[in-house]
N, C-alpha and C positions, 0 to 999 in steps of 0.2 A: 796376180790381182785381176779380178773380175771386173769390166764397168758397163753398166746398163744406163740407156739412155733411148728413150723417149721424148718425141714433139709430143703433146696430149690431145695437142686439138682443143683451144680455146673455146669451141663451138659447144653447145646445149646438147646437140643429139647424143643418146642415149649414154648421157656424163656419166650416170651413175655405174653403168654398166662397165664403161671403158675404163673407169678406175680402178672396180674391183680388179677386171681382168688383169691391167696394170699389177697392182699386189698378188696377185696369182701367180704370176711370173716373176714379179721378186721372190716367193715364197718356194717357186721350182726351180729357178735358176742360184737363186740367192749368191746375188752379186757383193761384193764390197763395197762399189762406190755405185750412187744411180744418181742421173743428173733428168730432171723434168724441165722440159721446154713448154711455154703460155701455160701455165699455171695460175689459177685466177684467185682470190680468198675464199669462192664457191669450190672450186676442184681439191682446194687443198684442207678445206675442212672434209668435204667426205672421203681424201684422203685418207684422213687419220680415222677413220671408222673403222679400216682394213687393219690385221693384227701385223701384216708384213711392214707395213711405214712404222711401228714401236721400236723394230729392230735397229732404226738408223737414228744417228745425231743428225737433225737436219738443217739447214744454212735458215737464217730468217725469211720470213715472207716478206716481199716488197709493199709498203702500203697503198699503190695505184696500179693500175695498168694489167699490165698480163708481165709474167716472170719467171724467171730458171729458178727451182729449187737442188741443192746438193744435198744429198744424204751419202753417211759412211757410217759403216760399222765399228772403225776406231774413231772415238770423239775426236773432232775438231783442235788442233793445239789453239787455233784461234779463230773466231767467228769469223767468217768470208764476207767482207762485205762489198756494197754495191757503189757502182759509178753511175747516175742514170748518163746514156745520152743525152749530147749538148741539142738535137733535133732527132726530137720525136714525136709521132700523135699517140702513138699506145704507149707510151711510157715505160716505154723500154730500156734497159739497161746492160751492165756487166759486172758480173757476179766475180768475185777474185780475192 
């Protein structure tokens, strides 16, 4: 079993750039499981512009904050879901 994992860096500077490269490396390493740390609804839409995020079932996007996304290449037997922390300011969570 292969697993790639990535912080992404919640940060603007050059997002666009850092995700492609992101899918680059799933498309050369081509992991089974990739787990994304601060992922934002901005990161995870141009995510999916990249042909290498098509290849995985991916865990739901959190609707605030910054969050872990999971992707596998065998679907899910059941969606992963989240706990947010009982104190948080970024709206943080755990994914399980």
């Amino acid at each position: 079993v292969r697993f790639l994992t990535f912080n992404i860096w919640f940060s603007q500077h050059e997002m666009r750039r850092r995700m492609a490269a992101i899918g680059d490396i799933m498309l050369l390493k081509a992991p089974d499981m990739v787990a994304l740390q601060e992922m934002t609804g901005e990161h995870w839409q141009i995510c999916q512009e990249h042909p290498a995020f098509a290849q995985y079932t991916w865990s739901s996007p959190a609707t605030r904050g910054y969050y872990t996304m999971i992707g596998s290449r065998v679907p899910f037997l059941s969606q992963p879901s989240r706990r947010e922390f009982e104190v948080t300011r970024m709206g943080r969570d755990l994914l399980h």
